[in-house]
N, CA, C and O atoms as a GROMACS GRO file, in nm:
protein
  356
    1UNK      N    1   3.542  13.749   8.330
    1UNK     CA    2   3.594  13.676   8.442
    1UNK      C    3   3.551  13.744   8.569
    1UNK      O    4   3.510  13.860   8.564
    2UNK      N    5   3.556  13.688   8.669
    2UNK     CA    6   3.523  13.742   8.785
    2UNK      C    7   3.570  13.652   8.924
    2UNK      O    8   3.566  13.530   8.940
    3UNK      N    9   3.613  13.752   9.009
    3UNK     CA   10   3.761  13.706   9.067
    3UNK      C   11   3.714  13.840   9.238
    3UNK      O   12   3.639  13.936   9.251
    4UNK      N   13   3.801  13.774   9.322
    4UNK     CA   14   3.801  13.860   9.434
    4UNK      C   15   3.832  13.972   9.434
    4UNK      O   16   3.909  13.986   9.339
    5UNK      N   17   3.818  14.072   9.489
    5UNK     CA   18   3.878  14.205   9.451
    5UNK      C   19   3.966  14.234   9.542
    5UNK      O   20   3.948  14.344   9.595
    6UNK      N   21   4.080  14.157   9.591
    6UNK     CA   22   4.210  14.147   9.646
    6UNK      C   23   4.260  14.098   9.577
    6UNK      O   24   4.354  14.172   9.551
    7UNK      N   25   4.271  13.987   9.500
    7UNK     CA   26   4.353  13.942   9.461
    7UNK      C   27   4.371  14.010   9.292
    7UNK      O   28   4.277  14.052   9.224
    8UNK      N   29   4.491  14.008   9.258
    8UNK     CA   30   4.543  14.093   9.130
    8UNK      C   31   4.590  14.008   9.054
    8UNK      O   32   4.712  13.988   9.053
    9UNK      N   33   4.486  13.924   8.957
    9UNK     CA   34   4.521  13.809   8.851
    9UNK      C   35   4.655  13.852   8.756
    9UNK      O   36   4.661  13.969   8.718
   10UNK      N   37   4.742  13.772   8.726
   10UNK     CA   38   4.888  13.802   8.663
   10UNK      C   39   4.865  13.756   8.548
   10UNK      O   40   4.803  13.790   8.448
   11UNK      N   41   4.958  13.628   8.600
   11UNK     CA   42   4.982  13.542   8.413
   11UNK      C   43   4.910  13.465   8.398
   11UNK      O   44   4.892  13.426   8.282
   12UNK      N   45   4.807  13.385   8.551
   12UNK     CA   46   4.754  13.295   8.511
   12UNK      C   47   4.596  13.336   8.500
   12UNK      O   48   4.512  13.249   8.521
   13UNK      N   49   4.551  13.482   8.463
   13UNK     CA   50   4.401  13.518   8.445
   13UNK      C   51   4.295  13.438   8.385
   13UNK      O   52   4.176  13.448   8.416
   14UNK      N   53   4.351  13.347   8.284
   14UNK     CA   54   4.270  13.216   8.246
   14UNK      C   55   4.167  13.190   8.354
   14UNK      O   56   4.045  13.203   8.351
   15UNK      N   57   4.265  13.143   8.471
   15UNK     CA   58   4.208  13.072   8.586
   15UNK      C   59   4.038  13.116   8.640
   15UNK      O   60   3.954  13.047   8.698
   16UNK      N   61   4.035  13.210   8.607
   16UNK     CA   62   3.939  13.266   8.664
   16UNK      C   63   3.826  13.341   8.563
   16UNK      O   64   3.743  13.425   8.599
   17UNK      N   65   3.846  13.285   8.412
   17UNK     CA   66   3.749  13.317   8.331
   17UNK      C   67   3.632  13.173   8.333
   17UNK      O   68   3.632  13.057   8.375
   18UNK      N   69   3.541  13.268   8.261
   18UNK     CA   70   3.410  13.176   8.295
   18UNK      C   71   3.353  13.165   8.186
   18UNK      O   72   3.347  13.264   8.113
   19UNK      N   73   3.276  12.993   8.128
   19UNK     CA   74   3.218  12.981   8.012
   19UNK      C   75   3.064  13.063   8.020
   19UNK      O   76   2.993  13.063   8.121
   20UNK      N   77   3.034  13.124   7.906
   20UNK     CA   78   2.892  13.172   7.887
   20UNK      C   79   2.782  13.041   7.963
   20UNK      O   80   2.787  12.919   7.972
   21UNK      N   81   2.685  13.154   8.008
   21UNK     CA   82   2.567  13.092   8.051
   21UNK      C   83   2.518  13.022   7.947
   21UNK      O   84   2.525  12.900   7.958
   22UNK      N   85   2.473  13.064   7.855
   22UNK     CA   86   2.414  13.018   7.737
   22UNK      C   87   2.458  13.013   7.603
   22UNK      O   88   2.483  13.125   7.558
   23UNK      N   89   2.474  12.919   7.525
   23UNK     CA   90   2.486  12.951   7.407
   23UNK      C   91   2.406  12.872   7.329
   23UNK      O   92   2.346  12.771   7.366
   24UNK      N   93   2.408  12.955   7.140
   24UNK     CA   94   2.333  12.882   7.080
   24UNK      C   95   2.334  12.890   6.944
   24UNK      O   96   2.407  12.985   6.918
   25UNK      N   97   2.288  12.836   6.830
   25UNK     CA   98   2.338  12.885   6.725
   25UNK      C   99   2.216  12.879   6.639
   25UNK      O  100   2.157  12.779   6.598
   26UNK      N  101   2.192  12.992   6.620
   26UNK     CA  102   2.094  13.053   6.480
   26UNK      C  103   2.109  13.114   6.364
   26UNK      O  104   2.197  13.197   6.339
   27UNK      N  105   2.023  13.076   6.289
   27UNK     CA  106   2.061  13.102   6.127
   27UNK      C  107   2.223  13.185   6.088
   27UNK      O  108   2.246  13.305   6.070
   28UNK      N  109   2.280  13.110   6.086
   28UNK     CA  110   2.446  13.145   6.062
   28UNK      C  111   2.525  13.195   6.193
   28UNK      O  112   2.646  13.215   6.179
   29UNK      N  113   2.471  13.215   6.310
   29UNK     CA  114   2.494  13.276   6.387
   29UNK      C  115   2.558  13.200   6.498
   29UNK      O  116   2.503  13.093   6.521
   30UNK      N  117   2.646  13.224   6.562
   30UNK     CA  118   2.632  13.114   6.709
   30UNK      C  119   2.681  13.238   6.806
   30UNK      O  120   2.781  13.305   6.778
   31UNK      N  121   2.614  13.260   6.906
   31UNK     CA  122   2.548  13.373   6.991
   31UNK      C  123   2.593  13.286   7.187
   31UNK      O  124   2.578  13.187   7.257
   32UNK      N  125   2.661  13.441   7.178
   32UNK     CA  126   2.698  13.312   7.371
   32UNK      C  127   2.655  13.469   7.440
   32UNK      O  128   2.661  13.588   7.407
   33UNK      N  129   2.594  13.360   7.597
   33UNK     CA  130   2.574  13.520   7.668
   33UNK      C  131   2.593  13.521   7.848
   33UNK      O  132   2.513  13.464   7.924
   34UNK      N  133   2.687  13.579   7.883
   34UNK     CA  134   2.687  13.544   8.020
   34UNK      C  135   2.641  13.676   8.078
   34UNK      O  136   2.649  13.784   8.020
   35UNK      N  137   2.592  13.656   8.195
   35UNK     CA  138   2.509  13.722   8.317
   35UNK      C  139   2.630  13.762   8.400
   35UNK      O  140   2.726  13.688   8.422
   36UNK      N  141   2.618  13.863   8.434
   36UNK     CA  142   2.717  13.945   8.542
   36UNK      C  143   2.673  13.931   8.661
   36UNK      O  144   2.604  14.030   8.682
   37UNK      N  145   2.674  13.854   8.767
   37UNK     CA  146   2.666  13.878   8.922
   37UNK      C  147   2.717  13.957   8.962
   37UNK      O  148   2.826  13.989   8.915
   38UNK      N  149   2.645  14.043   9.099
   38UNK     CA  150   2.632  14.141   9.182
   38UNK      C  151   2.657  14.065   9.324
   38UNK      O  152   2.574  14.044   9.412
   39UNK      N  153   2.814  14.026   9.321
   39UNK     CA  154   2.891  13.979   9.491
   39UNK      C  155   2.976  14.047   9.511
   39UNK      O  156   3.074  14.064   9.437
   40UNK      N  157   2.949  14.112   9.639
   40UNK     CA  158   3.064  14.203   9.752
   40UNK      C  159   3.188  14.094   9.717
   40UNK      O  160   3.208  13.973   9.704
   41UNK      N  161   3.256  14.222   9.712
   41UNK     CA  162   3.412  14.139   9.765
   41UNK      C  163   3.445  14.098   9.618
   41UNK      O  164   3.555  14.043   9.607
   42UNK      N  165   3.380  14.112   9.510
   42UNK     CA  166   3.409  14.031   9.383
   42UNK      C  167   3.430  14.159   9.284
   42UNK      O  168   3.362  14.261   9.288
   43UNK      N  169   3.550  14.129   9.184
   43UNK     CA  170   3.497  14.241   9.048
   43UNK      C  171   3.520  14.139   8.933
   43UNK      O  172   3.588  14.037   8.936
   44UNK      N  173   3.439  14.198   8.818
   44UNK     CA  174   3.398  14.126   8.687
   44UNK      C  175   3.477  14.228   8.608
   44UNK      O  176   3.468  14.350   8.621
   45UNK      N  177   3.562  14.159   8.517
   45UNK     CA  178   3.628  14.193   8.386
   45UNK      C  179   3.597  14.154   8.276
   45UNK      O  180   3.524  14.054   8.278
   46UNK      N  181   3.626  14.197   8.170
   46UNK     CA  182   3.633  14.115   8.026
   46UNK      C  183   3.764  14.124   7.981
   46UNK      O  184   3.830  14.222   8.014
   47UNK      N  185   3.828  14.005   7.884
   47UNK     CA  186   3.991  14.069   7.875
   47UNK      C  187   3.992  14.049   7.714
   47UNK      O  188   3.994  13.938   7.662
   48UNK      N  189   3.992  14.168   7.646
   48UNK     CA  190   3.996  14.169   7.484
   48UNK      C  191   4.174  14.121   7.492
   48UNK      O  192   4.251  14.126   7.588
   49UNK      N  193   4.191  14.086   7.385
   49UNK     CA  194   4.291  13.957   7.386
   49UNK      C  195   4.366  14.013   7.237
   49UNK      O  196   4.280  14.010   7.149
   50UNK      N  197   4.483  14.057   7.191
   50UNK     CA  198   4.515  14.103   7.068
   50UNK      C  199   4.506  13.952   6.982
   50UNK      O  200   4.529  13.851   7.050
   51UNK      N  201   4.475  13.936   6.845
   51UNK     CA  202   4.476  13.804   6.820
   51UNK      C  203   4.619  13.795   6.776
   51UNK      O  204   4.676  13.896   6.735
   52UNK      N  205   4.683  13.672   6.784
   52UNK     CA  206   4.841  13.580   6.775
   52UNK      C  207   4.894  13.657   6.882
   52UNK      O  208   5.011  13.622   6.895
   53UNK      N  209   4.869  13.734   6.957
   53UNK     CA  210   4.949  13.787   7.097
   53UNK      C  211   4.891  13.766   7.218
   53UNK      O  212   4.769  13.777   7.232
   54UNK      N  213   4.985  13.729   7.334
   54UNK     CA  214   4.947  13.739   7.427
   54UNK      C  215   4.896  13.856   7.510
   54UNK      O  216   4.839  13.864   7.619
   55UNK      N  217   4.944  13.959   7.407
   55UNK     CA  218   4.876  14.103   7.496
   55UNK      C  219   4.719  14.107   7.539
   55UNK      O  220   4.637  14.047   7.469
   56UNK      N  221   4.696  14.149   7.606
   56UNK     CA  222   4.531  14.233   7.624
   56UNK      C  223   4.500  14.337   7.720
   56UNK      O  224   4.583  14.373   7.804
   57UNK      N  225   4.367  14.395   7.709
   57UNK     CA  226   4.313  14.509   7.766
   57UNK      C  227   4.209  14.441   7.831
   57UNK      O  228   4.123  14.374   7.774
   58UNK      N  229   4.224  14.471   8.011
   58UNK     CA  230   4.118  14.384   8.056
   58UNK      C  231   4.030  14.537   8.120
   58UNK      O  232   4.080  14.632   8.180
   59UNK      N  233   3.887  14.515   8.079
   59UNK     CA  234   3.778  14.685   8.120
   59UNK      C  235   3.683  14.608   8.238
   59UNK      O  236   3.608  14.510   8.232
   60UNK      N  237   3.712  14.672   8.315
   60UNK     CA  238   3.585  14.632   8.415
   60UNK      C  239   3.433  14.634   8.393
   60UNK      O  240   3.392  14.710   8.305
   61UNK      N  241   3.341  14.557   8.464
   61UNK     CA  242   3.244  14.552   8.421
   61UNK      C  243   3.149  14.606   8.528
   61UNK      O  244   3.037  14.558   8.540
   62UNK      N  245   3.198  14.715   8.614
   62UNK     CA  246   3.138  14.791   8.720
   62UNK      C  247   2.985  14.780   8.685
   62UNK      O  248   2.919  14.722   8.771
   63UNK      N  249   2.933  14.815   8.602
   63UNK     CA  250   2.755  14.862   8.572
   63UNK      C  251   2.695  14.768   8.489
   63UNK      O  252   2.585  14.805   8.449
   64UNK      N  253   2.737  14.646   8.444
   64UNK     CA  254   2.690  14.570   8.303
   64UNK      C  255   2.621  14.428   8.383
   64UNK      O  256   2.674  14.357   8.469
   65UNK      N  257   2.492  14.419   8.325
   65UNK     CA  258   2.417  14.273   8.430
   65UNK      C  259   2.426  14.185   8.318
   65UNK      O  260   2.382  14.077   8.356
   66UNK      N  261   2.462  14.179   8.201
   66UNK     CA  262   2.501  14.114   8.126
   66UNK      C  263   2.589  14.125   7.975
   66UNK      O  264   2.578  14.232   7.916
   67UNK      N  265   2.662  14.034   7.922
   67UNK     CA  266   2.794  14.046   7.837
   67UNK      C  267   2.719  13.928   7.719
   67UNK      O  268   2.666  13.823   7.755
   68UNK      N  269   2.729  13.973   7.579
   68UNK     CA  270   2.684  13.883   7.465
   68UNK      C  271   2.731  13.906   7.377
   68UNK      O  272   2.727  14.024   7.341
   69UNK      N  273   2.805  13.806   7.292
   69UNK     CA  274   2.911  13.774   7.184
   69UNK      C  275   2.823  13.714   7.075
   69UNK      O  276   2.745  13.624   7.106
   70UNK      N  277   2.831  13.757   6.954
   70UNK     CA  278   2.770  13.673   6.806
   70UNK      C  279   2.866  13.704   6.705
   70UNK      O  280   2.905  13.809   6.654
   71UNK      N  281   2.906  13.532   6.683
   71UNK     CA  282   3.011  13.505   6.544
   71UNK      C  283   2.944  13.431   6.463
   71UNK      O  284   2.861  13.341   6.470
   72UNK      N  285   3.006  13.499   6.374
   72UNK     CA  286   2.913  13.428   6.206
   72UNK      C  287   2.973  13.265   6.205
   72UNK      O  288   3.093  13.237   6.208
   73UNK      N  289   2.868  13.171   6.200
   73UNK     CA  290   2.889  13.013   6.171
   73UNK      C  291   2.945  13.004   6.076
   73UNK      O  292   2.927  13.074   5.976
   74UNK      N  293   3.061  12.875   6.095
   74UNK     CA  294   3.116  12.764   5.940
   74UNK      C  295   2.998  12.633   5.973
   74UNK      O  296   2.931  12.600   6.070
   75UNK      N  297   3.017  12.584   5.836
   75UNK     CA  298   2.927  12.502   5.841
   75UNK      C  299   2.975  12.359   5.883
   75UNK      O  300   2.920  12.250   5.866
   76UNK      N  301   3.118  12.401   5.955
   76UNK     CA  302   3.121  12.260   6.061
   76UNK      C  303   3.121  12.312   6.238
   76UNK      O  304   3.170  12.261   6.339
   77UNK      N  305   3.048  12.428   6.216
   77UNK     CA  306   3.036  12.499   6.378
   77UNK      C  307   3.130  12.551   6.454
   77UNK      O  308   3.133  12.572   6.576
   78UNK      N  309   3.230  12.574   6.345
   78UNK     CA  310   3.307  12.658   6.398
   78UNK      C  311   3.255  12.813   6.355
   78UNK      O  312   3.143  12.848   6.318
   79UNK      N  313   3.368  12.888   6.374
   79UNK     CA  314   3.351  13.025   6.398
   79UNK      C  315   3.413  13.101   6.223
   79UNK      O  316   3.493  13.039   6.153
   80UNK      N  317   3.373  13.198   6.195
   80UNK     CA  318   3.423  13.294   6.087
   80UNK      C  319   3.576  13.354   6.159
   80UNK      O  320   3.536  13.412   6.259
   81UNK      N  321   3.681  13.364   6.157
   81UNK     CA  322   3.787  13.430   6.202
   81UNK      C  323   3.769  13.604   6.121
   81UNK      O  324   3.775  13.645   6.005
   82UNK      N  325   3.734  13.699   6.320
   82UNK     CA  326   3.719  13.822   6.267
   82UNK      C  327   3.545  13.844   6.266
   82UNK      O  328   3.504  13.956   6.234
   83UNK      N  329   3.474  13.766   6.290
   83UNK     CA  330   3.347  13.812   6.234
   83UNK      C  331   3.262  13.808   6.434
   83UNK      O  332   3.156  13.757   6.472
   84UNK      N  333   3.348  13.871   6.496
   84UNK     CA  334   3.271  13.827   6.653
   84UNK      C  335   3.234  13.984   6.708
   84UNK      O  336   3.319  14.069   6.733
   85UNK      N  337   3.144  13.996   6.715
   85UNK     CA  338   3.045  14.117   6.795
   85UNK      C  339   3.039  14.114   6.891
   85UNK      O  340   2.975  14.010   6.905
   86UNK      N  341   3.065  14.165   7.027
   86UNK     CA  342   3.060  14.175   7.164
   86UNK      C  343   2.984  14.293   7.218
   86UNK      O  344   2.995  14.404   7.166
   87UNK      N  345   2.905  14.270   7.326
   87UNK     CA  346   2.873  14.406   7.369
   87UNK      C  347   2.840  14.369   7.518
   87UNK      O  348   2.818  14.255   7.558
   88UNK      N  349   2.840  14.488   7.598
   88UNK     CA  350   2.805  14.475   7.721
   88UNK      C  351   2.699  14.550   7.801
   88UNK      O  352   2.751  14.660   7.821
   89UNK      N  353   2.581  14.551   7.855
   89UNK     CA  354   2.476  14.630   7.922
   89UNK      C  355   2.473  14.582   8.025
   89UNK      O  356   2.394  14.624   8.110
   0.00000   0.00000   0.00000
């Protein structure tokens, strides 16, 4: 997500997350990847999310020009539950 760096997202942090630039799905794979912009006045988070809880840990993304997720495909395009790889550079 990426949001002003005054304002201090609460309960409604949703608001201000953003769908991947790209996604796509290869051999079992479906692969999403968003690009980190470099705007004054702005900071970029990611918010790992506990699964069935509303808790999470949101890490800034001070140094990373881009964020990419790959979950193993069902064969009606959904997702494997548990099988999602994230990384950030």
């Amino acid at each position: 997500m990426s949001y002003p760096a005054q304002d201090s997202p609460g309960p409604d942090r949703e608001y201000y997350a953003t769908p991947p630039w790209e996604e796509r799905e290869k051999a079992g794979y479906i692969y999403q990847i968003w690009r980190i912009g470099r705007s004054a006045g702005f900071k970029n988070e990611v918010d790992c999310v506990y699964a069935g809880t509303d808790r999470y840990v949101g890490l800034e993304l001070a140094n990373a020009r881009q964020c990419a997720a790959r979950w193993r495909a069902r064969r009606d395009h959904g997702v494997v539950p548990y099988s999602l790889s994230f990384s950030c550079q």
